[in-house]
PDB file as gemmi writes it, atoms N, CA and C in Angstrom:
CRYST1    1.000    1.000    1.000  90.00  90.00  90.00 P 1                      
ATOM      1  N   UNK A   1       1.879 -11.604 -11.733  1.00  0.00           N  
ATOM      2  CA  UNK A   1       1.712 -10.546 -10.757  1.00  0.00           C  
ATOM      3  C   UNK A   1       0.226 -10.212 -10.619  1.00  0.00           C  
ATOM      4  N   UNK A   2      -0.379 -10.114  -9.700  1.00  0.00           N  
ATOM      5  CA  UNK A   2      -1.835  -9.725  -9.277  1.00  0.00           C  
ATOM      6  C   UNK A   2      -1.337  -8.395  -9.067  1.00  0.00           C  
ATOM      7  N   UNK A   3      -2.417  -7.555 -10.020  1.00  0.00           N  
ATOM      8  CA  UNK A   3      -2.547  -6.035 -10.300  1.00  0.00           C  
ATOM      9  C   UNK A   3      -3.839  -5.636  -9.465  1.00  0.00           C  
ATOM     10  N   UNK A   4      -3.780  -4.792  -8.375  1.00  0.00           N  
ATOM     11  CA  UNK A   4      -5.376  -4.055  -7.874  1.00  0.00           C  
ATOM     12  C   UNK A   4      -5.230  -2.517  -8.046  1.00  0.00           C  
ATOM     13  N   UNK A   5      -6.585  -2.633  -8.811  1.00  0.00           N  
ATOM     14  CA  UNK A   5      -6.758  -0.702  -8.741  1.00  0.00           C  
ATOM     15  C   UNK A   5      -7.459  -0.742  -7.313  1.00  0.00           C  
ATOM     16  N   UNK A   6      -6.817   0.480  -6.758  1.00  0.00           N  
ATOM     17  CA  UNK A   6      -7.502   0.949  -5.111  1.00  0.00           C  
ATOM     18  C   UNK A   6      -7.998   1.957  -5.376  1.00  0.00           C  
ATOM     19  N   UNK A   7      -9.501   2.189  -5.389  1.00  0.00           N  
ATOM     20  CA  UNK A   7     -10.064   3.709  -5.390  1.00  0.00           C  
ATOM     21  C   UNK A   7      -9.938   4.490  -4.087  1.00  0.00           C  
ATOM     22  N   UNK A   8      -8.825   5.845  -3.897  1.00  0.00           N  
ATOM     23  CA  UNK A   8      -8.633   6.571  -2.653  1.00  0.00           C  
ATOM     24  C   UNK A   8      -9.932   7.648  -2.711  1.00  0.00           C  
ATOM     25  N   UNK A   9     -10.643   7.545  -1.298  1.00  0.00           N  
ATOM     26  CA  UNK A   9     -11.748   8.733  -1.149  1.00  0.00           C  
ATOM     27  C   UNK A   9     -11.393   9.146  -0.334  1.00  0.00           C  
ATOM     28  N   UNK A  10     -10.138   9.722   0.102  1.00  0.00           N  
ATOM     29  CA  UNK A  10      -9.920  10.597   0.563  1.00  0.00           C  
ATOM     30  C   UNK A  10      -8.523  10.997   0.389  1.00  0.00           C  
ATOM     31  N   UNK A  11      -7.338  11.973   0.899  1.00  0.00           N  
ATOM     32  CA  UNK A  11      -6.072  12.751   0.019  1.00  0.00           C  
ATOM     33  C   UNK A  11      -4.955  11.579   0.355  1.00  0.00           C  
ATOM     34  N   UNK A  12      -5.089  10.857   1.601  1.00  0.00           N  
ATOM     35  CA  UNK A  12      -4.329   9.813   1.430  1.00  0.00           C  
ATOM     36  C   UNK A  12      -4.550   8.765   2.495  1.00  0.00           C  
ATOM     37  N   UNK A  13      -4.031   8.136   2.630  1.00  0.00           N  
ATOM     38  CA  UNK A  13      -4.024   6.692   3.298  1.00  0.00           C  
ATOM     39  C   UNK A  13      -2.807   5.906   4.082  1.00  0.00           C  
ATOM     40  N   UNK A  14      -2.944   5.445   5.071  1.00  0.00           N  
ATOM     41  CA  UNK A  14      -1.705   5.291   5.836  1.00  0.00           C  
ATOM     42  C   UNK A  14      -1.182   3.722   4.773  1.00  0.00           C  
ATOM     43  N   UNK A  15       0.439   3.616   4.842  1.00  0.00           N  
ATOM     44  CA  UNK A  15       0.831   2.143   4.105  1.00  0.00           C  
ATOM     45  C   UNK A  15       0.157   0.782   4.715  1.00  0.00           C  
ATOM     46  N   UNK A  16       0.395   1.078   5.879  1.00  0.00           N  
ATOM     47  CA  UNK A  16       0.155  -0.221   6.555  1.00  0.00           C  
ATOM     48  C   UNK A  16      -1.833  -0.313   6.287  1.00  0.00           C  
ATOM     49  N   UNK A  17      -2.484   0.368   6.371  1.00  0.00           N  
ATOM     50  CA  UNK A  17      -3.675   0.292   6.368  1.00  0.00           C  
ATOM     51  C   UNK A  17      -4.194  -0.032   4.825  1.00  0.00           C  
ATOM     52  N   UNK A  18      -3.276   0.334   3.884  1.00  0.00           N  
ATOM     53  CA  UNK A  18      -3.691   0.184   2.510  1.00  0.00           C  
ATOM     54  C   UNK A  18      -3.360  -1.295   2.130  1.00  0.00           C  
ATOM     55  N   UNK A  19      -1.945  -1.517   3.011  1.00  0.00           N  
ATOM     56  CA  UNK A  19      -2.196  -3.089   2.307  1.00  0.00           C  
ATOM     57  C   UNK A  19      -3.006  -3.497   3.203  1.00  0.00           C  
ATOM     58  N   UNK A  20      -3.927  -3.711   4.432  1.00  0.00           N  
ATOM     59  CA  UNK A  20      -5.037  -4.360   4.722  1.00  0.00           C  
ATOM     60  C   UNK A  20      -6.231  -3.821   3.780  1.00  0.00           C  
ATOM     61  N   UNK A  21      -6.669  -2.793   3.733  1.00  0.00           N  
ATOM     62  CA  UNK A  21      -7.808  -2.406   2.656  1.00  0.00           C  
ATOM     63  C   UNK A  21      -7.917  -2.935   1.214  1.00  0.00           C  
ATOM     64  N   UNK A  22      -6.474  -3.224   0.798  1.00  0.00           N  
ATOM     65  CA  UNK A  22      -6.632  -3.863  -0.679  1.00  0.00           C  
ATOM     66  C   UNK A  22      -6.299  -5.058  -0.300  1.00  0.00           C  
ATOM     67  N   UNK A  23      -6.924  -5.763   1.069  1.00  0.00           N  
ATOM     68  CA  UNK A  23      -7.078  -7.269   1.191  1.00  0.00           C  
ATOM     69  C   UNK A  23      -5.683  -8.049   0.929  1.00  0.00           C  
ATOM     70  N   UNK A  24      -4.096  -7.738   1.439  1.00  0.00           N  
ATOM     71  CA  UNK A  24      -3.202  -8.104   0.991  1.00  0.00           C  
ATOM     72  C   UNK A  24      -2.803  -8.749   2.651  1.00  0.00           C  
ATOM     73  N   UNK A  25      -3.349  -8.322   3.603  1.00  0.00           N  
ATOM     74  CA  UNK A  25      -3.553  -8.821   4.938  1.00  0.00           C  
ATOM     75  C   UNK A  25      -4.010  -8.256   5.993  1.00  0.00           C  
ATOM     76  N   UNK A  26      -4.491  -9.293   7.082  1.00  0.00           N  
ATOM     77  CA  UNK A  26      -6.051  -9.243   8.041  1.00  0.00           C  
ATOM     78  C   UNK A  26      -6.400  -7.883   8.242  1.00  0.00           C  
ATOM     79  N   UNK A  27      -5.261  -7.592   9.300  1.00  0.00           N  
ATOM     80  CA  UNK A  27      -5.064  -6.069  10.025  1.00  0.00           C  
ATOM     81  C   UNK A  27      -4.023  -5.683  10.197  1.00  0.00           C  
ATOM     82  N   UNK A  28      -4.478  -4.072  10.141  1.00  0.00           N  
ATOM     83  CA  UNK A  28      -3.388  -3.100  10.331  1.00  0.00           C  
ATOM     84  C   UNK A  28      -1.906  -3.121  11.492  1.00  0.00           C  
ATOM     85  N   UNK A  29      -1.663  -4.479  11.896  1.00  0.00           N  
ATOM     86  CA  UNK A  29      -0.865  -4.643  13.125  1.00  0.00           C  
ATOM     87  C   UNK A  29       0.141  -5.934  11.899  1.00  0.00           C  
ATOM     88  N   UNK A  30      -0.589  -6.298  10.970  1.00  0.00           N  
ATOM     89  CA  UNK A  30      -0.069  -7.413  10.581  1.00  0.00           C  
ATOM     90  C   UNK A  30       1.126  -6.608   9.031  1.00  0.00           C  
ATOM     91  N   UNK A  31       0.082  -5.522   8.663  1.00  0.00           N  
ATOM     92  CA  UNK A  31       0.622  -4.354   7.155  1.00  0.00           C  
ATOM     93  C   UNK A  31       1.789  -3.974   8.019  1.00  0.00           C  
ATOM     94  N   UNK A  32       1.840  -3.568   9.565  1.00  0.00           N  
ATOM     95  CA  UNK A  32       3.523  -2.509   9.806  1.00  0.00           C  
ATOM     96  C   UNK A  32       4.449  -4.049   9.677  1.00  0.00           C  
ATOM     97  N   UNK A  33       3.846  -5.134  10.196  1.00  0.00           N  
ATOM     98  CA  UNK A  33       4.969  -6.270  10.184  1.00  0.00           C  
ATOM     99  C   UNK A  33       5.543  -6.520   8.474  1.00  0.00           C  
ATOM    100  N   UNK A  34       4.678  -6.093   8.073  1.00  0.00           N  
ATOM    101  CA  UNK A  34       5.151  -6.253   6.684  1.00  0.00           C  
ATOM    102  C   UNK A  34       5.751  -5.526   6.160  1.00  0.00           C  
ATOM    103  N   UNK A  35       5.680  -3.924   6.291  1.00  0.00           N  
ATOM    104  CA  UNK A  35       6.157  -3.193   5.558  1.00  0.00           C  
ATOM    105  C   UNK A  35       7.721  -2.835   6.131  1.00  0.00           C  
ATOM    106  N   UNK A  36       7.933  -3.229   7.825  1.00  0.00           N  
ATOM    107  CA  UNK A  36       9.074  -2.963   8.811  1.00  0.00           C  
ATOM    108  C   UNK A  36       9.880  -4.377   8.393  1.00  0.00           C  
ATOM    109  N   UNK A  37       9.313  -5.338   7.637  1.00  0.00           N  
ATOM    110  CA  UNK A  37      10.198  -6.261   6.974  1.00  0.00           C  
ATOM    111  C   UNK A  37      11.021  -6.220   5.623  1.00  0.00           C  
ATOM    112  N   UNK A  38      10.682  -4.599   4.913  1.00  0.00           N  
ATOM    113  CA  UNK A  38      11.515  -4.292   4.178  1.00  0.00           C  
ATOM    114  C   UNK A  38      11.498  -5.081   2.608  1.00  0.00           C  
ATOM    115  N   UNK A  39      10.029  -5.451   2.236  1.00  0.00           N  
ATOM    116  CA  UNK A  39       9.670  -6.265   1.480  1.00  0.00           C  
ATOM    117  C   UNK A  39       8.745  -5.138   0.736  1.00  0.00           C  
ATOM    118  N   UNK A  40       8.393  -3.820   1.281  1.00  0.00           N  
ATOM    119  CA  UNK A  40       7.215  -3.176   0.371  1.00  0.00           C  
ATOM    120  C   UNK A  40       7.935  -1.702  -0.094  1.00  0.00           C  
ATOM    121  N   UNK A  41       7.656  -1.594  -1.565  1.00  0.00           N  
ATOM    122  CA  UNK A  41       8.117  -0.624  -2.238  1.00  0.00           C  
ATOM    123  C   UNK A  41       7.067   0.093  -2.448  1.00  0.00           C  
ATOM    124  N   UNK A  42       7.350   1.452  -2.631  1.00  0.00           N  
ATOM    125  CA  UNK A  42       6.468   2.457  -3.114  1.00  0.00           C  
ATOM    126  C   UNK A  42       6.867   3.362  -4.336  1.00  0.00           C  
ATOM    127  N   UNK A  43       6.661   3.270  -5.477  1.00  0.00           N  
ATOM    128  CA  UNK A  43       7.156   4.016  -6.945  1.00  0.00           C  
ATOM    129  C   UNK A  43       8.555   3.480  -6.860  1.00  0.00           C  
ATOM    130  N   UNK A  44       8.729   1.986  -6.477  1.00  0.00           N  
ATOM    131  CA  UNK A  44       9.969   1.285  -6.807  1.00  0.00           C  
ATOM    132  C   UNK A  44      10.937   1.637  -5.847  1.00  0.00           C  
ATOM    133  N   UNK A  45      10.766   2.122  -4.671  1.00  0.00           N  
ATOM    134  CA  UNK A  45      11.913   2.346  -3.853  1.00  0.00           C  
ATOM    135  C   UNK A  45      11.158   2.036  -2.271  1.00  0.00           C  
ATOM    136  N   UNK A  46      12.375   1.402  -1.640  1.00  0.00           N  
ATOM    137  CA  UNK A  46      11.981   0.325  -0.482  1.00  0.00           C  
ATOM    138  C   UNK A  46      11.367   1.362   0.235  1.00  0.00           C  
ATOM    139  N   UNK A  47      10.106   1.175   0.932  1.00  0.00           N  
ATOM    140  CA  UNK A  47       9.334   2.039   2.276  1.00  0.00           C  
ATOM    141  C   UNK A  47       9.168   1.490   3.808  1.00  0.00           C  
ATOM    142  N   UNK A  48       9.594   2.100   4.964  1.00  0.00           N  
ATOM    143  CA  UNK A  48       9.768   1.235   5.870  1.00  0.00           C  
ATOM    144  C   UNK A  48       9.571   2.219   6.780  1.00  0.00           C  
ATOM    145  N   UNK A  49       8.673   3.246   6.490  1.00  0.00           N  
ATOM    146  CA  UNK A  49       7.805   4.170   7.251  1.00  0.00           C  
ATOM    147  C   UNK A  49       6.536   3.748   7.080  1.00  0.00           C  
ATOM    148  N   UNK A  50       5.809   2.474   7.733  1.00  0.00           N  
ATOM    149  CA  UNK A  50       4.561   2.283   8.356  1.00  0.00           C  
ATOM    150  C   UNK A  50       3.585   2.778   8.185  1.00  0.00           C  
ATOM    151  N   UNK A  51       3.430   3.935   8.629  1.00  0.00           N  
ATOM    152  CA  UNK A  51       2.146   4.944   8.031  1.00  0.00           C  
ATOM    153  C   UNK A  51       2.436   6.262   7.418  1.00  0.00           C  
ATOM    154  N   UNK A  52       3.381   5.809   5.847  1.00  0.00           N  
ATOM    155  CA  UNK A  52       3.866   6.475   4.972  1.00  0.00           C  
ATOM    156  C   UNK A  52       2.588   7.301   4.317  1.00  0.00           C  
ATOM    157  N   UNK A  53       2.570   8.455   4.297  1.00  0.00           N  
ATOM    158  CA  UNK A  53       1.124   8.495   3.139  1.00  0.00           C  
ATOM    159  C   UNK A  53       0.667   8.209   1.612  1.00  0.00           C  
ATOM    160  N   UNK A  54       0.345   7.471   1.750  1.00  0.00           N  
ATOM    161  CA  UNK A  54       0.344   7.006   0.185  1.00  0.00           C  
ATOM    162  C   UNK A  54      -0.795   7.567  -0.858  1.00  0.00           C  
ATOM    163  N   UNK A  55      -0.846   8.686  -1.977  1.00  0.00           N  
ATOM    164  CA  UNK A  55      -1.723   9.415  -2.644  1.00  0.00           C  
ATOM    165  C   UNK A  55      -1.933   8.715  -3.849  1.00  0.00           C  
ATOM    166  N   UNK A  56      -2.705   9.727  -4.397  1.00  0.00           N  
ATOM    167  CA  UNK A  56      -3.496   9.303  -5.697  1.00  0.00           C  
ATOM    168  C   UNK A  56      -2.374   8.668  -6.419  1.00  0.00           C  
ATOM    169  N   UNK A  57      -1.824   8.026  -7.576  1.00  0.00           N  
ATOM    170  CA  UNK A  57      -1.039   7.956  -8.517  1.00  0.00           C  
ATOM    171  C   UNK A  57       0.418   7.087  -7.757  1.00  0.00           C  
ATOM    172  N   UNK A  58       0.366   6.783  -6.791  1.00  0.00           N  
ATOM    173  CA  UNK A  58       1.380   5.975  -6.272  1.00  0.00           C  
ATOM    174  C   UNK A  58       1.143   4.584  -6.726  1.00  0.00           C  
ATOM    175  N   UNK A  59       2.332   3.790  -6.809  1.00  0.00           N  
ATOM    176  CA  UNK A  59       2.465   2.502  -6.863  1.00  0.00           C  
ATOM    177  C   UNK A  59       2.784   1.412  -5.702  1.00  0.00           C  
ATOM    178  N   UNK A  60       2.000   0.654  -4.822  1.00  0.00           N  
ATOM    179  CA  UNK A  60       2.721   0.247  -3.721  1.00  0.00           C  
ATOM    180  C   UNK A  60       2.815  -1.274  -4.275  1.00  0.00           C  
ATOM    181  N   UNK A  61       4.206  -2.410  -3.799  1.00  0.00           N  
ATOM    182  CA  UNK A  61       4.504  -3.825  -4.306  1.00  0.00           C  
ATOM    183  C   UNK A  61       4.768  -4.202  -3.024  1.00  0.00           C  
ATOM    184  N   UNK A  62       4.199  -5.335  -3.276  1.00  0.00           N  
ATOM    185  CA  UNK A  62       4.466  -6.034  -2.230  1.00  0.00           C  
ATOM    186  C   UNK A  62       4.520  -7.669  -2.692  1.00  0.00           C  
ATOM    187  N   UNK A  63       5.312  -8.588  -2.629  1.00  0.00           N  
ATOM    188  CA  UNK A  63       5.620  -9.609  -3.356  1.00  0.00           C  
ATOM    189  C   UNK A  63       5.431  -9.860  -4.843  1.00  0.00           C  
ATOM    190  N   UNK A  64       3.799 -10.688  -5.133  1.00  0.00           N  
ATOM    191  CA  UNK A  64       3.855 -10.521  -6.371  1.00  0.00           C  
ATOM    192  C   UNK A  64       2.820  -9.421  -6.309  1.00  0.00           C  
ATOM    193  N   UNK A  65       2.205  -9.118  -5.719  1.00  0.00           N  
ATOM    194  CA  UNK A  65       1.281  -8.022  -5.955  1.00  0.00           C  
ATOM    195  C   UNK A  65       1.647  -6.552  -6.009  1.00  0.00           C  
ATOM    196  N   UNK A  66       0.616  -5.729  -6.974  1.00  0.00           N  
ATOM    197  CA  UNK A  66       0.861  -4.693  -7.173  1.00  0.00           C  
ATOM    198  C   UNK A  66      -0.271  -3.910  -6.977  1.00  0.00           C  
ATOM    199  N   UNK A  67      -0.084  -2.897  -6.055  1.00  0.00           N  
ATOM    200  CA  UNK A  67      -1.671  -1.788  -6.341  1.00  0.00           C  
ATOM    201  C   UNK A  67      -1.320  -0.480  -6.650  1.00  0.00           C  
ATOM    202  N   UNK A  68      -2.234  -0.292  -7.379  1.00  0.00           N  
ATOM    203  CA  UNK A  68      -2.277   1.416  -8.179  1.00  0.00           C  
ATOM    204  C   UNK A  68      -3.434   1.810  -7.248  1.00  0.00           C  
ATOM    205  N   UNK A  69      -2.796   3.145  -6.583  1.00  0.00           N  
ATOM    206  CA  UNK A  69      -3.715   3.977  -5.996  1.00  0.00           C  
ATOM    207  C   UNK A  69      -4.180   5.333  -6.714  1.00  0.00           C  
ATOM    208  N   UNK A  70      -5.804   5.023  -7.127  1.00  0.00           N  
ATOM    209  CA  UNK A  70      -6.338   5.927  -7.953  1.00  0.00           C  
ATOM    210  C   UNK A  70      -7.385   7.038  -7.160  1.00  0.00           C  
ATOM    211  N   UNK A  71      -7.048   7.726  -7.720  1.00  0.00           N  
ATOM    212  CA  UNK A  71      -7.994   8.960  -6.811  1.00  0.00           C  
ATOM    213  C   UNK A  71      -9.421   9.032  -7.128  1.00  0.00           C  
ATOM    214  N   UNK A  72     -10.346   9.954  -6.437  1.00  0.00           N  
ATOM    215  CA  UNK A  72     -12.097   9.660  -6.705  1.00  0.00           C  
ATOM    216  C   UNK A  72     -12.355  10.567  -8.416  1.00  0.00           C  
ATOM    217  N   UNK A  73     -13.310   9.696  -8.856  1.00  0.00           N  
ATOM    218  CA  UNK A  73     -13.323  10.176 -10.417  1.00  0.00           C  
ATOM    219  C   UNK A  73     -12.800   9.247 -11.305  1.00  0.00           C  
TER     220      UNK A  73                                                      
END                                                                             
């Protein structure tokens, strides 16, 4: 499993935009195709709200990858 810490600078972040920011794909048109495919979990339970907000201390998966979203500090 490929683990990324994501440093959040600011209170939160849309889903689809976070998996493009932690480089998991191109653009933000390509993260809703992904996440509306019912393949991305958030603290282990399926998310398929697009621009879910995702905060400090969340877990988002997406195949084998995993990112921890850490807050500033």
């Amino acid at each position: 499993m490929t683990r990324i810490d994501f440093e959040l600078d600011r209170e939160f972040v849309a889903l689809n935009d976070l998996l493009r920011l932690a480089g998991l794909c191109d653009s933000g048109g390509m993260g809703k195709a992904i996440v509306a495919s019912g393949e991305v979990t958030v603290d282990g339970e399926v998310e398929l709200r697009k621009t879910a907000k995702i905060r400090a201390g969340q877990v988002v998966r997406w195949g084998d990858a995993e990112v921890r979203v850490r807050g500033p500090g």
